[in-house]
C-alpha positions, 0 to 999 in steps of 0.5 A: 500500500505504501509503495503504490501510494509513493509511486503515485504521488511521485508521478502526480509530483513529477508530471506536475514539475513537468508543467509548471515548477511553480505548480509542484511548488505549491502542490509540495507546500500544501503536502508539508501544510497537511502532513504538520497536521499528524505531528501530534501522533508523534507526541502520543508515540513517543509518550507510550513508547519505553525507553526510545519514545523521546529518540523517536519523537526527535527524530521524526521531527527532525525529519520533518523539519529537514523536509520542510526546509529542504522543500522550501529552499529548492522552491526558492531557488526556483523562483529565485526568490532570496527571502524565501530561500533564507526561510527555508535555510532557517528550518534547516538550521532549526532542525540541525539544533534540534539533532545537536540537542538530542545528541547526548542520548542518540544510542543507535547508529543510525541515528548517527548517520541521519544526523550526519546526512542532515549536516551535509544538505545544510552545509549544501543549502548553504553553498547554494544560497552563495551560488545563486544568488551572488555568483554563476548560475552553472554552478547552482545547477550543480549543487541543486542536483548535489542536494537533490542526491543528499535528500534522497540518501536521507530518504532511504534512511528513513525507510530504514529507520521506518522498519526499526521504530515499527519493531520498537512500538511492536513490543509496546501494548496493542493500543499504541501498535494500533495508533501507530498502525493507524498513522501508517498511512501518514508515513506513506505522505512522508515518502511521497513527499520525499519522493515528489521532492526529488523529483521536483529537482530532477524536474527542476535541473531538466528546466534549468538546462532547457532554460539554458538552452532556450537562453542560449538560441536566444543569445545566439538569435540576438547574435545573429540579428545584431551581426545583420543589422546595419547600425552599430550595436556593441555591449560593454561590461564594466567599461569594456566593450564585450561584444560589437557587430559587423557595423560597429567594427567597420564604423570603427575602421577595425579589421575585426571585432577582436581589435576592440573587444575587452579594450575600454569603450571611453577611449574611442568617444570624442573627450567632449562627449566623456562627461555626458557618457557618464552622467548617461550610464548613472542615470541609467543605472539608478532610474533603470531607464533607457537612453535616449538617442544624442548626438556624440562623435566616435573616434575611429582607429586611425584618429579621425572621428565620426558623428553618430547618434547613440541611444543605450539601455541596461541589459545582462551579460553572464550574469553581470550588469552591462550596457547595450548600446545602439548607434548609427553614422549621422555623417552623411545627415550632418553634412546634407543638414549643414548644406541644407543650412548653407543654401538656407543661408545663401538663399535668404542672404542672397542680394537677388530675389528666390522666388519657389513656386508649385507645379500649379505655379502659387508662391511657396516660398520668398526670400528677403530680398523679394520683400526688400524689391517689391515691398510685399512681405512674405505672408502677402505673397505666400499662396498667390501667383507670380502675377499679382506683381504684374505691371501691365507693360506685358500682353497675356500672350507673353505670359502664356509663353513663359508658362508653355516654356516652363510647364514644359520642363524647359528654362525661361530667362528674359526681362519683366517690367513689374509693379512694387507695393508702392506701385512703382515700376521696376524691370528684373532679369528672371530665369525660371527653372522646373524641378522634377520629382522622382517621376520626372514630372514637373513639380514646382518652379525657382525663379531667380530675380535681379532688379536691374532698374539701376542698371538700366539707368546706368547703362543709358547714363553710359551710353549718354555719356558715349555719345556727349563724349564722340560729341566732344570728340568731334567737338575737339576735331572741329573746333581747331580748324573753326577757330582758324577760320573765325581768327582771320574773319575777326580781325580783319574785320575789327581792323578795317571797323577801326579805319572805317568812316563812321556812320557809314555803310561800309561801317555797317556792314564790318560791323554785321561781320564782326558780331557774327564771327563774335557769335561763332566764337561763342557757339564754338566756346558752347559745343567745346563746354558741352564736350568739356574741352573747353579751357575757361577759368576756374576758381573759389566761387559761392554758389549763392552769389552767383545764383543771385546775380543770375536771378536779378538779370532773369527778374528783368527779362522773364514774364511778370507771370513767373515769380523765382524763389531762393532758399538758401542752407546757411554757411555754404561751403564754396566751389572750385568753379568758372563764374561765367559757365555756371551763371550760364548754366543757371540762366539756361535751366531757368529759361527751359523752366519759363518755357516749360509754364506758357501760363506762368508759375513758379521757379524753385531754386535751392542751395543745400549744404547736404542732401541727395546723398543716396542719390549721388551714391547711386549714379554712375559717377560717384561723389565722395566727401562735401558737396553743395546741391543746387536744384531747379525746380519749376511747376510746369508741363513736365517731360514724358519719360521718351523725351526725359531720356533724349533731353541731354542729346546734342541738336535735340529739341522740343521746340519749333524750328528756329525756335532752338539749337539743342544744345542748351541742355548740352552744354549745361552737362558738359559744363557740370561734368567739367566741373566734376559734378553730377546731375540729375532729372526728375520729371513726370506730365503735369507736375513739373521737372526738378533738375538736380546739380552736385557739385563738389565743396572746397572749404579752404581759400583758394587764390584768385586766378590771373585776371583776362578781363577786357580793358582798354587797348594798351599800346608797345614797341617791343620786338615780337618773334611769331610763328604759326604755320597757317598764313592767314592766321599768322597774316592777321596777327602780324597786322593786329600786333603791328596795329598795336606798335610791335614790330613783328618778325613772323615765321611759319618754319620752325627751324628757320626761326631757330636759326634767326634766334640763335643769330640774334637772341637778344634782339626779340622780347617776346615769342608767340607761337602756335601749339601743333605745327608740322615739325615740332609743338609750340612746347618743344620749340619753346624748350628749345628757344629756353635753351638759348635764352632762358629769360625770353616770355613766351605767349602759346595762341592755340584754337584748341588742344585737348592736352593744353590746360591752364595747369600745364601752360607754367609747367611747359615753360609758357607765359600766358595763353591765348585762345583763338580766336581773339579780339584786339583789345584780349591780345593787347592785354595779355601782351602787356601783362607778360611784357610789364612782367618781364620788364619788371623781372629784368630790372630786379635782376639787374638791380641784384647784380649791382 
């Protein structure tokens, strides 16, 4: 009976272990629970019992106890719980005093021997708990079985022990045999317990090793995985790398894993990032939290580094505490992120508009720079068409080209007029890419815009300038051979006026000829201003004076219906200029102004010491430092844009014919540019015109220039060499110098007059001559006459010569200069003012020698 009830609680126990563990647990406990019921039987056994009674007890309870301990330890480890290990290894300890206090009266041998097994499973359960719970798990498989074997020695001892406590309560009366019969059945419960309990452990070491088993496919599954995956995963175990994949080796640039496995983790993280790796993995390993993925850079075997972005979380590796961690190379993300920027950057610094549209061709995307052209911001323009900027200067079919161009994946570069917020127009250059998606089809457009207006500007300021200057060329070409011809009609005209009767006919008709070679001589004098190759005076001059002046002579000859206002900045500085040019130009702009108001109106003139500065830095010629403003402004018609661009052309003219030359506003420009100074036109239909004159300021006093103004005719009697190679002019001259009292010895041949010079040097005082003839200039004939009379004056008489200024007449040697054509009473003057000079320096040299 006792057998079969063992077998079938031994297979009930071991089917139970083989499902669940856990289920065999507690199957045991409830076994130990209803076996503690039937200790008191053991108190009437021992009580009836003769001399053993008390042995018997002690042991049977100290194998109860030993049980119950044992069950309760292996069922800690199973479910590695410490507390209720160290409960069960407490009864252990219990059982083995119990054993050490009935020791004085243990006889038998055997009881020796239960005693000594006992010792043995608590010293094992002992070892087990150090095993489990603080060293390797292989070896607490070991020991489990070791115990599991010492529990079934001790089983086998207590069948023993079984035989002889029946043979010992044999020999009691009938009424203890009968109770000990009766308690049979709870010796059976023991040995299936026993029984169950071994094969709890047996069940228990088959579920470790398949557990260890299941871990090691498992390792080996995550193994294969991680080798696979292409981001870099490694685990390190105290601050070492254990394991690394196939990507983290060739992140690390390494042949193989063998040359990073065991070496420290820290040595192969940029020092920059060292601190935060710490502060990660203490974090991690109080709050048992996962790390969130950061940017860190790894530095590879050959020093160089690499950006990643590393997440990490806590992990077992053989038992012992570790870090998994997973990276990924963000190199190639960086630099797409950082080119991203620098085309962010250059997009929206860029000085010409970008403009990104969509396939259905709505604004996207605006950069800075359209906002500053066009003066909508970006929230006006996103979701609108490109054509709310229309100016109405392009028909519809130009724009449906432009779109059929694009919509077809082809690029369109060309010239738009468009409009601004504040409705002014404004001409860009535009080139309008497509952008195709993966499909190739057309999904948005970029368009690239440069506000060109100032350019534009520039261009015909250029091209402006191009024709004034093959203006001034041919100005400069003519202008020598014209005044030739006025000299010899001038003054054989002034002369024979002289020797005419007065009143008479003859004298009329001299006087008819004179005034219109004067007015030749004038218009000559315009078209070379104009051309800026005009050689007049120039010195320190106040604007406001000269504004004055021009006024009062205006005040006289304009209509009543005009009225002129001045408004002048105090404290002006001056300017380095030619009174009678820049009279002339403000008389000029004032009767263009009159002309332009037939009904009457108002002039504006303005003299301002600052002002305008935008403006100049804009033009093509650029001023620098101190300027004074000069404008006019008047209330008049105005100037449609078509003739605003011609209005400085030379010959051109608005008037009737005969009614104007065209060239007034011509020479106004030659002569402000002459004087390095800008101007500039502002004018629409029906609100006026303002013309606009910079020009540049001189703070510090000059000194006066040498005074040409015609005086009375001085008469002399001194010896003049003339030279020039036309014989009209050379005629006329020698007539009007003798008319004057000189003797004249003329020449048209250079050397001739160099070899007269040298036979007689100091039989002439003074030399005139003309600047271009056929063998030699006027200036290298006078460095050779200075080479045989340093002391001789010399006069240059020239029609025109680009490279001849006031500045170079001293620096060549010259005296004076004297344009032609010129009148009596102009030659006189200068003569008498180099010859009284000359005079002058001869007697102080003379008076030294004394």
């Amino acid at each position: 009976m006792n057998k079969f009830l063992m077998r079938r609680i031994y297979g009930a126990g071991l089917f139970l272990l083989e499902k669940s563990h856990y289920l065999a647990a507690i199957l045991a406990a409830i076994l130990l629970i209803f076996s503690l019921r039937f200790i008191q039987l053991e108190d009437l056994l021992f009580q009836q019992a003769m001399e053993n009674q008390d042995r018997i007890r002690g042991n049977l309870k100290m194998v109860l106890l030993v049980h119950r301990g044992a069950d309760i330890c292996l069922s800690g480890a199973r479910l590695k719980d410490e507390e209720l290990y160290l409960e069960g290894l407490d009864l252990l300890e219990s059982a083995v005093g119990f054993a050490k206090n009935f020791h004085p009266k243990i006889q038998l041998k055997l009881d020796q021997e239960i005693h000594a097994q006992l010792l043995e499973v608590v010293q094992e359960a002992e070892q087990l708990n150090t095993l489990l719970f603080e060293s390797e798990q292989e070896a607490s498989l070991q020991k489990i079985d070791a115990l599991a074997a010492k529990v079934d020695a001790l089983s086998a001892i207590v069948l023993e022990k079984d035989s002889i406590y029946r043979n010992l309560l044999s020999s009691n009366n009938s009424e203890i045999l009968d109770r000990v019969q009766q308690s049979k059945w709870f010796l059976g419960i023991i040995y299936g317990f026993l029984f169950a309990l071994v094969a709890g452990l047996v069940s228990y070491s088959i579920y470790r090793k398949k557990a260890r088993k299941a871990l090691e496919e498992s390792e080996e599954h995550y193994r294969l995985l991680a080798e696979l995956s292409p981001n870099f995963i490694a685990v390190h175990c105290e601050g070492k790398f254990v394991f690394i994949n196939r990507a983290g080796v060739e992140l690390y640039g390494a042949d193989s894993a063998d040359q990073l496995i065991g070496k420290p983790v820290i040595d192969f993280v940029h020092p920059s990032f060292h601190e935060l790796i710490r502060e990660r993995i203490k974090k991690m390993e109080q709050e048992k939290v996962l790390a969130p993925f950061v940017e860190e850079k790894f530095i590879r075997l050959d020093g160089s580094t690499v950006d990643v972005e590393v997440g990490a979380q806590l992990c077992n590796y053989q038992g012992k505490q570790a870090v998994q961690v997973v990276a990924q190379d963000i190199t190639a993300r960086k630099q797409a992120e950082q080119e991203r920027i620098v085309l962010s950057t250059a997009v929206g610094q860029s000085a010409e508009t970008v403009l990104i549209s969509d396939a259905d061709d709505i604004i996207e995307y605006v950069n800075p720079a359209f906002e500053k052209s066009t003066g909508y911001s970006k929230e006006e323009a996103v979701g609108q068409n490109p054509a709310f900027l229309a100016s109405g200067e392009h028909d519809q079919t130009f724009f449906n080209e432009i779109l059929d161009t694009i919509k077809s994946g082809k690029v369109w570069q060309g010239r738009i007029v468009n409009r601004k917020k504040t409705g002014e127009l404004f001409t860009e250059d535009i080139t309008i890419s497509p952008v195709r998606d993966d499909s190739g089809k057309v999904a948005r457009f970029i368009t690239n815009k440069r506000d060109v207006t100032q350019q534009l500007s520039l261009e015909e300021q250029l091209r402006q300038s191009q024709k004034l200057e093959s203006m001034g060329v041919m100005a400069g070409g003519i202008a020598h051979e014209f005044n030739n011809l006025l000299s010899p009609i001038l003054g054989y005209a002034e002369m024979l006026l002289e020797r005419s009767a007065e009143g008479s006919n003859e004298q009329a008709s001299l006087q008819q000829i004179h005034e219109a070679g004067l007015r030749a001589r004038a218009l000559v004098q315009q078209i070379l201003a104009f051309s800026r190759k005009s050689m007049s005076e120039r010195k320190q001059v106040q604007l406001e004076e000269i504004v004055k002046a021009a006024v009062e002579f205006l005040s006289q000859t304009m209509p009543a219906t005009i009225s002129i206002k001045q408004e002048f900045d105090p404290d002006l500085p001056g300017v380095l200029a030619s009174p009678h040019e820049l009279h002339q130009v403000i008389i000029n702009l004032c009767i263009n102004a009159s002309h332009a108001m037939p009904e009457g109106g108002e002039i504006k003139i303005c003299l301002k010491n600052e002002g305008f500065r935008d403006l100049i830095n804009s033009h093509a010629q650029k001023v620098s430092g101190a300027f004074v403003g000069l404008s006019i402004q008047d209330n008049g018609i105005g100037i449609d844009q078509t003739t605003l661009a011609n209005i400085f052309d030379p010959f051109f003219t608005t008037k009737e014919v005969g009614k104007g030359t065209g060239l007034g506003l011509s020479v106004v420009l030659g002569i402000v540019e002459q004087h390095h100074g800008i101007i500039h036109v502002e004018s629409e239909p029906g609100t006026g015109s303002t013309f606009q004159l910079y020009f540049p300021a001189v703070e510090k006093k000059l000194p006066q220039m040498l005074d040409t103004s015609t005086k009375a005719v001085a008469l002399g009697d001194e010896r003049i060499l003339l030279i020039d190679d036309e014989p009209t002019i050379r005629k006329v001259f020698a007539a009007l110098l003798e008319d004057l009292g000189y003797q004249v010895t003329a020449f048209s041949d250079c050397g001739e007059l160099l070899i007269a010079f040298k036979e007689h040097s100091r039989k002439f005082d003074l030399l005139v001559t003309d600047y271009t003839m056929p063998e030699m200039t006027g200036k290298q004939l006078t460095e050779k006459i200075k080479q045989i009379r340093a002391d001789i004056p010399v006069i240059l008489m020239t029609g025109y010569n680009e490279v001849v200024t006031k500045e170079s007449i001293e620096t060549w040697g010259f005296d004076a200069l004297l344009m032609k054509p010129c009148q009596k009473d102009e030659l006189s003057e200068v003569l008498r003012q180099v010859l009284d000079h000359a005079h002058a320096n001869a007697v102080s040299s003379d008076s030294s020698s004394l």
